[in-house]
Every structure is written in structure tokens, then in C-alpha cells.
ROBA-440498 format. One record per residue: residue in one letter; x, y, z of N, C-alpha, C in turn. Coordinates in steps of 0.02 Angstrom, whole numbers, plus 50000, padded with zeros to 5 digits. Each point is the difference from the previous one (the first is absolute). Example, Ala and Ser with C-alpha at 12.3 -4.5 7.8 and 13.67 -1.06 7.14 Angstrom:
# ROBA-440498
A506604971650390499555005950000500455006050000
S499825005349964500425005950003499615005550037
***
This chain:
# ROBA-440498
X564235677855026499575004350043499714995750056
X500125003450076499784995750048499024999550000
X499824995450039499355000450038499745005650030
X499415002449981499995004050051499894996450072
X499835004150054500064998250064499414997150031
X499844994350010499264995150021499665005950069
X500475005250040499695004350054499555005449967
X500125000549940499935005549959499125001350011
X499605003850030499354997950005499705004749952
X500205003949921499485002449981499944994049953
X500604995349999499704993749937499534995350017
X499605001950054499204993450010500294994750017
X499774997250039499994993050043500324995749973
X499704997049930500084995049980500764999749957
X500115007849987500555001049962500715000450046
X499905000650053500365001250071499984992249992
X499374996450016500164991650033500624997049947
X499914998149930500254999549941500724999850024
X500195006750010500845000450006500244999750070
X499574998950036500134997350093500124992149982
X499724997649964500214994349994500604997049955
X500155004849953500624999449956500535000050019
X499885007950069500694998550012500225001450068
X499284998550052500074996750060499704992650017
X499714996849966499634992849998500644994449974
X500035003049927500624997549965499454994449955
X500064998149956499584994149936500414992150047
X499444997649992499894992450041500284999950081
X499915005750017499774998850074499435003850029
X499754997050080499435000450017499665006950029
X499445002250017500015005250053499204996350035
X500035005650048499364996850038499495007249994
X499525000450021499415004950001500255006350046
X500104997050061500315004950033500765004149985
X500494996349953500455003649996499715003949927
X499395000049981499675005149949499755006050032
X499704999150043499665005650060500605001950014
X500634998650042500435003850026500415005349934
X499884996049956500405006349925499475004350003
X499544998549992499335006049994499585002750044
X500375003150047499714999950064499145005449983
X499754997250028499275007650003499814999449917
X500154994049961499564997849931499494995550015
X499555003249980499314995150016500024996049917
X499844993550014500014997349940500674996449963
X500695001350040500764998449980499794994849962
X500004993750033499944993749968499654998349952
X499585002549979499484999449941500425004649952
X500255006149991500445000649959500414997749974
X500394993550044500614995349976499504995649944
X499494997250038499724996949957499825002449934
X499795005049988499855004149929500504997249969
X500545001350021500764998649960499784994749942
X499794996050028499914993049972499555001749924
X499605006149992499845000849953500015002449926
X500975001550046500285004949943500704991549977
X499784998250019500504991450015500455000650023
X500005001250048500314998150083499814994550011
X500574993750028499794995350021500284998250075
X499474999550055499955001950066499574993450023
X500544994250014499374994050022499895002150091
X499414995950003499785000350056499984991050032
X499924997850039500074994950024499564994849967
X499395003249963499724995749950500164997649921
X500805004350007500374996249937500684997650025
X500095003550041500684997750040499744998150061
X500014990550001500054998650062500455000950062
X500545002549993500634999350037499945005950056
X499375005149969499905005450039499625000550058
X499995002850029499405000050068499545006349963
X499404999750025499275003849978500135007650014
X500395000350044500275007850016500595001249962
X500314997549933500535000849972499815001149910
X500375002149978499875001649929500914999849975
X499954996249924500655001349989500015003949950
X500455004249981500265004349931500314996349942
X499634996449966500644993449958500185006549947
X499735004649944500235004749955499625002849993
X500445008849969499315005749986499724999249934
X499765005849985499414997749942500065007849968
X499655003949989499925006749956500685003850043
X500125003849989500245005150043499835005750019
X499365000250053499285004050014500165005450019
X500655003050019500315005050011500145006149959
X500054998649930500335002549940499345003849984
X500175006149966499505004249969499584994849946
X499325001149992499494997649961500124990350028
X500274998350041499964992550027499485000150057
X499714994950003499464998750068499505003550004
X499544999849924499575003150013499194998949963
X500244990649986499514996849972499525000450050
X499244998049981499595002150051499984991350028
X499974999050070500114994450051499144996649977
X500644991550003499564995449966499794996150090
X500075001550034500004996950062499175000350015
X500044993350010499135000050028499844999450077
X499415003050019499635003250033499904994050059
X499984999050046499774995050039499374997849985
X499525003649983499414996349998499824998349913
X500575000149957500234997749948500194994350019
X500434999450022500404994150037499364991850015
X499665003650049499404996650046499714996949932
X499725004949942499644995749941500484995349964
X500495001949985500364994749956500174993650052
X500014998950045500124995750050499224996050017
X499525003150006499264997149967499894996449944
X500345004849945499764997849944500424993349971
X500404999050041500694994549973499904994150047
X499325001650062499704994950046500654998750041
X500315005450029500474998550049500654994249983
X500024998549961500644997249977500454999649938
X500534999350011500435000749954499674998349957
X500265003749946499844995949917500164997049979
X500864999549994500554994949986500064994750022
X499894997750075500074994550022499334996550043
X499405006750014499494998150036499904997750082
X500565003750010500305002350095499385005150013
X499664998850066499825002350021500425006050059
X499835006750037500375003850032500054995250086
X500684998250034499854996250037500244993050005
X500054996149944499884994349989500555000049982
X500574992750025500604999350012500284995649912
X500485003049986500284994449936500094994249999
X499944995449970500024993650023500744997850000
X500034996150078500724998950028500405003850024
X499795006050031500065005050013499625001450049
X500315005350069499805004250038499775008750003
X500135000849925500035005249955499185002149987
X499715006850029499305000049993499925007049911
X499624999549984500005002849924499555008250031
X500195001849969499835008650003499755001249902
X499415005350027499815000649937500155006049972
X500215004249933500085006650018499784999849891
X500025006449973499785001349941500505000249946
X500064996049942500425000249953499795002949944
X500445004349954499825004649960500224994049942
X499604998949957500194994349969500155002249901
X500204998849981499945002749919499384994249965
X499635002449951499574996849958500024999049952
X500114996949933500165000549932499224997149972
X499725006949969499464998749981499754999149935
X499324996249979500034999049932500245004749946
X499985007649999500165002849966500865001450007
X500354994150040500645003149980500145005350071
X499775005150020500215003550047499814995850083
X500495005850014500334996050097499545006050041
X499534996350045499805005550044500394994850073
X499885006750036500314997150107499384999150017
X499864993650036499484997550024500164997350079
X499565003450053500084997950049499784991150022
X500444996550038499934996450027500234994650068
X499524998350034500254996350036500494995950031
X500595000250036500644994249999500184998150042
X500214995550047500365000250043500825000050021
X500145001950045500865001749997500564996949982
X499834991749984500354999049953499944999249939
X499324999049975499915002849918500095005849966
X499865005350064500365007649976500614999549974
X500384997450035500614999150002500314995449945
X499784993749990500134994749914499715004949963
X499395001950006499645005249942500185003849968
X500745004150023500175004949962500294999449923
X499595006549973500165000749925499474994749953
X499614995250039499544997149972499475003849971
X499904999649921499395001549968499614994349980
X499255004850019499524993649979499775001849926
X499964993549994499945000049883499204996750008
X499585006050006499234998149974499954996649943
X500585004849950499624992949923500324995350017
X500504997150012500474994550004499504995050014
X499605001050098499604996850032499314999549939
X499755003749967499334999049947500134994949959
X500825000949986500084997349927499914990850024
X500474999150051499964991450042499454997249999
X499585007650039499214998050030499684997549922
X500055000049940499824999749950500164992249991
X500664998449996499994994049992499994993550053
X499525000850048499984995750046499454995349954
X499954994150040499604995649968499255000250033
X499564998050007499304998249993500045000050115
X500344994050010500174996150078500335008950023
X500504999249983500535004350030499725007950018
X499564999449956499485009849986499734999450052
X499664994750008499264998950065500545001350054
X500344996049999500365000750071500285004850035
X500315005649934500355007350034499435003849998
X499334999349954499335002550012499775000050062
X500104994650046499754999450074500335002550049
X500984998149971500425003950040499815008149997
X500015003649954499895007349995499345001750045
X499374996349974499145000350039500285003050086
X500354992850028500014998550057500625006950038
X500615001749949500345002049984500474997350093
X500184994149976500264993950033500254994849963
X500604996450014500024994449977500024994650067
X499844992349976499784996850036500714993749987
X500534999850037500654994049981499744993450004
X499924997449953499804992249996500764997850062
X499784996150009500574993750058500695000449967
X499964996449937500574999749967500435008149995
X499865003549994500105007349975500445000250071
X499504999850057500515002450058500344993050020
X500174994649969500484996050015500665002449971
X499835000349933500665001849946500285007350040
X499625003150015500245008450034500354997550066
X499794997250030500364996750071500644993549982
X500034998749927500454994749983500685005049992
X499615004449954500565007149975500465002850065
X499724999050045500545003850067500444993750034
X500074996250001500354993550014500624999349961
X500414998250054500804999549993500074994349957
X500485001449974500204992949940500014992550022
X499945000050055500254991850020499134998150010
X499535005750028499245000050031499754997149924
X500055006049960499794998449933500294994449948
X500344995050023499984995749989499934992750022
X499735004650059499544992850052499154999249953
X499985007449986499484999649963499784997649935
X500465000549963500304996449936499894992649994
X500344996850077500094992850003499294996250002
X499575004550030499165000250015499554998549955
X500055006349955499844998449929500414996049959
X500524996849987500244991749977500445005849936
X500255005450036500465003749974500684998850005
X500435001049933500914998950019500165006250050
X500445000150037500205006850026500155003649956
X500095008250005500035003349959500775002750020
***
């Protein structure tokens, strides 16, 4: 049985966008904003419907998971529900609110969580500036159950991040056996909710990116054999 037809306008926007992209987009290639407006001519709102997609798992990067894209580009990598089909697409939308947005981006003190990028602020060794945007994250909580917890990321932790769950007991159970020194210290890290790289820390991290012949200039330094 074919598709129905993506022109079809009593199936709603989003159910129209869905199969405009199946099987005029095509899976892992790009479109831009405007060639969304030109399919939907006189739809107020087109583009924010593609995006819904994403809630039925549609996966639709935007230039903050796919660098390769320009900011006016979105790619189609695969679909997700099939929002078209009787009783499909009709979970109620988990998409938050802009001024949802504004608090969790407050509340996470403007930077990533994962790596602690500020929005702006270039990667190191890199001309590459970090964009901040909201990750729906999984939780594994003491009792055993998974809630979605919004949080903070930037575009390339979105992007390593996927499918990552966070294990609350896992983290309790560690936090349990730290020692006496080691408690105080992630005690101050959490307080400050900062960490502070002793010298050494960002030597070894700056040793780690060095070509084999570099890193064993360094070796020779410390009264090391080559490796």
C-alpha cells in the first residue's frame, strides 16, 4: 500500500511535513527553511511542525549537531513514528516553550553541563564557536525508574551525548565510597559547581593531543623510555 500524498491538506501540517520529506527530501539529505515555506506555501508555522517530528523520533539535525550544515539548513538523517497512519502522531508535544528554554539555560548558569562551554566561546584549538541548545536527557533514579530530564548542552555534546543515561544511583553509590580528602574536594567542586584544573591536569590534557614523536620529546623530559 502506497503513501498517502504529503499535498494532501486534510492530514495537518505536520503529517504533510513527515512524508514531504520521505519522499521529496529523501533520509540523509539536506533541506533549507525556505525550501519548507515553498512546499507549504500560506502555512504559518511550516517549520516548527518539521520540528515536532522530532518528538515522535524523527531525527532532523540542525547545524548544532551537524556541523557540516549552514544555520539555514537542516538535514533528514531517518523517520521515526509514522505520524501519518490512523491513531499515529498524536502523543501530546514534549517541545518546550521558549521561555522554558530561557529558565533551563539560567538554571544550568549558561553552560554546558558536559563539558562547561560557555554560548560563544570557541573549542579549544579551534575556530569553532559553541552554541547552546536543550537536551532531553534520561535519569535512572533511586527507585529503579527512568524519568526525561531537561538539560543544558552544547552542539557537540548533543551530539557525543546521544542515548546517554544518567545513573543517579550509580553516581550515590561512588559518592559513598570516596574517602575523607577526595569528599571535601567534589564537596567544593559541586558548592562552587566548578572545577578548578590544577597545572598538572591541564599539562597531561595538552600532553594527550600531541603527535607521537611530540609526546616523546616529553617522555625524554621526564627521564622517560620512548613509548
Amino acid at each position: 500500500m502506497g503513501l498517502p500524498s504529503w499535498e494532501d491538506k486534510k492530514l495537518g501540517t505536520m503529517k504533510r511535513a513527515a512524508l514531504w520529506l520521505v519522499t521529496v527530501v529523501g533520509e540523509g539529505n539536506s533541506f533549507t527553511k525556505e525550501e519548507v515555506k515553498q512546499a507549504f506555501p500560506g502555512v504559518s508555522q511550516a517549520d516548527r511542525r518539521v520540528r515536532d517530528l522530532r518528538d515522535f523520533g524523527w531525527r532532523i539535525d540542525t547545524n548544532r549537531e551537524d556541523l557540516t550544515l549552514s544555520q539555514n539548513e537542516q538535514r533528514f538523517v531517518f523517520p521515526g513514528e509514522p505520524v501519518w497512519e490512523p491513531g499515529k502522531g498524536t502523543r501530546p508535544s514534549t517541545s518546550i516553550t521558549d521561555t522554558q528554554r530561557r529558565e533551563i539555560l539560567a538554571r544550568d548558569g549558561h553552560h554546558c553541563r558536559s563539558c562547561g562551554i560557555t554560548a560563544g566561546e570557541t573549542y579549544p584549538g579551534t575556530y569553532v564557536s559553541a552554541q547552546l541548545d536543550i537536551a532531553r536527557r534520561p535519569v535512572v533514579r533511586r527507585d529503579g525508574s527512568t524519568t526525561v530530564e531537561n538539560v543544558a548542552e552544547c552542539n557537540r555534546c548533543r551530539v557525543g551525548g546521544r542515548g546517554l543515561t544518567a545513573d543517579l544511583t550509580g553516581v550515590l553509590v561512588r559518592l559513598q565510597r570516596l574517602g575523607g580528602m577526595d569528599r571535601k574536594t567534589l564537596a567544593d567542586w559541586v558548592a562552587a559547581d566548578a572545577r578548578e584544573f590544577a597545572e598538572v591536569e591541564r599539562l597531561w590534557a595538552d600532553y594527550r593531543t600531541l603527535p607521537a614523536d611530540a609526546r616523546n620529546a616529553v617522555r625524554e623530559a621526564l627521564a622517560l623510555p620512548p613509548a
